[in-house]
Steps between C-alpha positions, in 0.01 A plus 500: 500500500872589394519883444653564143806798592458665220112587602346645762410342838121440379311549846128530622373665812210286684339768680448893449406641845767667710788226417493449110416875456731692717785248623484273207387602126735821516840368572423200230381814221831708618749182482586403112596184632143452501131493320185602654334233256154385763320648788244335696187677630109445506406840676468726237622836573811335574492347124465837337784621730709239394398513092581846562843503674598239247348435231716180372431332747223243451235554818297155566290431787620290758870332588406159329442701164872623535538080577386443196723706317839333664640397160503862376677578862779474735443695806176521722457789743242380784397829609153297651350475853735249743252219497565461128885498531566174549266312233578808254839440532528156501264457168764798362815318559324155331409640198845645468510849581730658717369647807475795743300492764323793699593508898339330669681213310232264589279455854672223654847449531488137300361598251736757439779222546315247236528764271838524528542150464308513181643777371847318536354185357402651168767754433284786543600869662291575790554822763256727718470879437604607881569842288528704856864304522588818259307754691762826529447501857540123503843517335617772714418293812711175329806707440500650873447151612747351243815759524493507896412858527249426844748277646343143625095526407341389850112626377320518173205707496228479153171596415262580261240696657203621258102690598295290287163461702331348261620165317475642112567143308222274425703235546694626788158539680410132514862320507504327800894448604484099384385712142841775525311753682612742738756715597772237604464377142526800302733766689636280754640248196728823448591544810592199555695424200732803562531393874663169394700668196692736765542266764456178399291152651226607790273345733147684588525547849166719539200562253205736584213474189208704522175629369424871489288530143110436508548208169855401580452122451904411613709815693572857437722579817843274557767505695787193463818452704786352352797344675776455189768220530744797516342642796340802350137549641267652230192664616233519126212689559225504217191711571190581239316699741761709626448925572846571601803325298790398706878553305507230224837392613655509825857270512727542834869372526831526717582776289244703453096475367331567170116669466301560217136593451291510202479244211640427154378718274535263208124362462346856613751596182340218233134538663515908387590451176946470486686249356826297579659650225445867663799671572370576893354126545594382821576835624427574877420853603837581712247663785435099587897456543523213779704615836821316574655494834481524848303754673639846498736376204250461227554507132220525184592189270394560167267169355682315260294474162227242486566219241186289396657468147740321647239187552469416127827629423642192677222301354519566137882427546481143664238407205689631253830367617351133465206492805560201738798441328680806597718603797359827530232554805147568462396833648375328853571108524120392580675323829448798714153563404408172659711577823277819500209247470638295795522811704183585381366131648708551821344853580130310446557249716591684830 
């Protein structure tokens, strides 16, 4: 499907749980680049929501309805469960559509790779929503790392600790990890994605996966070394049943050492009600200012502003500016989602 430039970027959302109603449906409404023109959802609170957050969009029941309607389309949002990634995607991108793909990109790393290669073969955009590469804390961590201001990194300390005793999602609850379930899936594909964007290639040296939950069918409690090419050693901890929440970021250097605790507060933002048009979206409460320094020489460093706009920002600019054809980037090159994949594989297998 070749998007017209003088309309707007006509885009379902397959799925209207957590993804396509907080991370997803919101930053399509608020970008004119955009239309909100199909939503996907058989549970039916979650159809009234939709119908009533917007109302011209047309709400059908499952993501082969929104299949069906490729030829009025030319973006798909797969907001789904992982298992469905891959054949979701790959019936998307053959019926013409653009594509963007919820993390996990897919649940094996070749898969991930063949749809790539199909993507290039038929001209089509394709690129995973690893939105936390524009959390505020996120960024602020990039430009330490980036401008030199620790000196040589030697560590790289990240986690995403949660207390969530009991496993809420129906299909969370029975998604073995062959199905995209778990921990190492869902937070960990985070972690690991911003591990590699800061430092680059890694090997998993050491992977601890366990099961705390009564019903956790894959892992809930993860720990995975990393041993980058450029000798950084990151240490990802991702935790669901977790009472006491270590800092979320802890980064030591030659020069000095960055921590930070608490999270984004751009999804708490969307899930009470705000918008990404607010004037405070993105905003971080200064009282959760990171510390940078040494011991005894410590300074509050004030979060930069998170940025999820940015992800279809970028995207409505490559398709406009000609797709495939175009020089400009997609907002994350679907490569590194299957290295996270890999790593993914490599912590399994030990």
């Amino acid at each position: 499907m070749t998007n017209d430039s003088a309309r707007p970027i006509r885009t379902a959302v397959a799925g209207f749980g957590l993804s396509g109603s907080v991370f997803h449906a919101p930053f399509i409404a608020a970008n004119p680049a955009f239309s909100l023109d199909a939503i996907s959802t058989s549970d039916a609170a979650r159809r009234s929501a939709a119908a009533g957050s917007y109302p011209a969009a047309r709400i059908v029941d499952t993501p082969a309805d929104i299949l069906a309607l490729a030829g009025e389309l030319d973006l798909v949002v797969l907001g789904t469960p992982p298992a469905t990634h891959y054949p979701l995607a790959k019936a998307a991108l053959e019926a013409g559509l653009d594509v963007v793909v919820d993390k996990p990109f897919a649940v094996r790393s070749a898969e991930g790779q063949e749809l790539i290669d199909l993507a290039a073969s038929l001209g089509r955009v394709l690129t995973v929503f690893q939105n936390r590469r524009w959390d505020g804390d996120f960024l602020t961590v990039k430009s330490l790392v980036e401008t030199g201001a620790l000196g040589a990194v030697t560590r790289f300390e990240s986690r995403f600790e949660r207390w969530s005793p009991e496993v809420a999602k129906t299909w969370k609850a029975g998604a073995t990890a062959d199905e995209g379930g778990g921990v190492l899936f869902d937070l960990g594909t985070h972690l690991l994605d911003q591990a590699l964007q800061l430092f680059g290639p890694a090997t998993v040296t050491h992977a601890e996966l366990a099961v705390r939950r009564a019903g956790e069918k894959a892992d809930d409690d993860v720990f995975v070394a990393l041993r980058h090419n450029a000798g950084v050693t990151s240490h990802l901890w991702m935790n669901m049943l977790c009472a006491q929440q270590g800092p979320r970021y802890r980064i030591l250097g030659s020069g000095g050492g960055f921590t930070k605790h608490g999270v984004d507060p751009q999804e708490p933002y969307i899930v009470a009600g705000g918008g990404p048009l607010d004037e405070d979206y993105g905003l971080e409460d200064p009282d959760w200012a990171g510390l940078l320094g040494r011991d005894g020489h410590l300074d509050r460093l004030p979060t930069e502003r998170g940025a999820y706009p940015e992800f279809y920002r970028i995207l409505a600019a490559k398709i406009a500016d000609g797709g495939t054809t175009s020089s400009l980037p997609v907002p994350v090159d679907p490569a590194g989602p299957v290295e996270v994949l890999r790593l993914i594989e490599q912590a399994r297998s030990l």
